[in-house]
N, C-alpha and C positions, 0 to 999 in steps of 0.2 A: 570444527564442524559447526554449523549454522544452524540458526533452531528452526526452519526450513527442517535440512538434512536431520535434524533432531525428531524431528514431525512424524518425516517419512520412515525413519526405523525403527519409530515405535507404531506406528501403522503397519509394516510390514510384522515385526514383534506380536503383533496383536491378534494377527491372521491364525499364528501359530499359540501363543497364549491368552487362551479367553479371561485371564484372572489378570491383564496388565490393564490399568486403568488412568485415563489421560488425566489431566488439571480443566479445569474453566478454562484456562489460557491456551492448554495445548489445542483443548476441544474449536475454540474460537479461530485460532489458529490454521485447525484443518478447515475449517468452515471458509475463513478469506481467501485461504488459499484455492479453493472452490470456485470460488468467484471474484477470481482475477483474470481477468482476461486484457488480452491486445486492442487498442481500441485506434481509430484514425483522429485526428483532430477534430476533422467536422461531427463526428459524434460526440464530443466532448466538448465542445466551444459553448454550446449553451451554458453547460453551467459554470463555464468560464466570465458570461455575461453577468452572471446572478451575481460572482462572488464567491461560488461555491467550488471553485475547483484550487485545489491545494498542487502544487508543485512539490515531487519531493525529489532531491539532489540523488546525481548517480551518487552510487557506494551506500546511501542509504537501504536497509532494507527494508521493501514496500510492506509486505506480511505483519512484520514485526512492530514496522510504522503503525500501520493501521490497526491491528492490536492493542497497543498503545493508546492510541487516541482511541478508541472503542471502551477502553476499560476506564479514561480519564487518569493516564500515569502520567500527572505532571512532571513527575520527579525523570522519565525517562523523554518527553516530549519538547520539553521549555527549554533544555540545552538546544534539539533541535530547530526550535524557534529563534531562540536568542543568534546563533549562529546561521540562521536564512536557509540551510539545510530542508525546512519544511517552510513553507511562506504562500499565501493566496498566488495566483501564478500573474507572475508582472507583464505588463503590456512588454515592457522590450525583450524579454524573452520569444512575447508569443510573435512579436516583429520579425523578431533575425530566427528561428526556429519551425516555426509551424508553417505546415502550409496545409490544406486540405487533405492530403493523403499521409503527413507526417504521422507517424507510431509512435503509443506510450503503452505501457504497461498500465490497469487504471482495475481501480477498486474502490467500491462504495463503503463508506462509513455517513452513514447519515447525518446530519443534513450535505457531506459532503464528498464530492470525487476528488482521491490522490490518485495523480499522474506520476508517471516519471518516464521521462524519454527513452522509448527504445533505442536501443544501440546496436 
């Protein structure tokens, strides 16, 4: 089970038990997931321009991602770095991939937007 799917039954859990009490991380958690939304390219290129938009590799979880990087968990983040999993989003990517109406899934972590290709 995915800590997604972990999120949601104790959200559901909670409905029925007012004495279950989330973590910081669960709470954060329902919070990104909130606000993630489907986005097209062309709203996202801008901060593609700046530098500010991170790519993150399917299989990745976006939630979890951003989570992560939200709380400053190196120890879960730098393996995704080190292995390009999570990387500023490369010109040849946005070459052979993007067009104007292309889909990503995208969520803000200040100062920065994680994408990751819809599928």
């Amino acid at each position: 089970m995915s800590e997604s799917d972990k999120i949601e039954q104790l959200k559901n859990e909670q409905k029925t038990d007012s004495f279950t009490e989330l973590t910081p991380r669960e709470e954060l958690i329902m919070k990104l997931n909130g606000e993630t939304a489907v986005v097209a390219w062309k709203e996202i290129e801008r901060f593609f321009a700046k530098g500010n938009l991170l790519l993150i590799e399917q299989g990745v979880d976006l939630i979890n991602c951003a989570a992560d990087l939200s709380l400053d968990n190196a120890e879960a983040i730098k393996p995704l770095i080190d292995s390009e999993k999570i990387q500023r989003m490369p010109i040849d990517f946005v070459k052979a991939n993007c067009q104007p109406e292309t889909e990503f899934w995208s969520v803000v972590v200040a100062p920065y937007v994680l994408a990751q290709l819809k599928e």
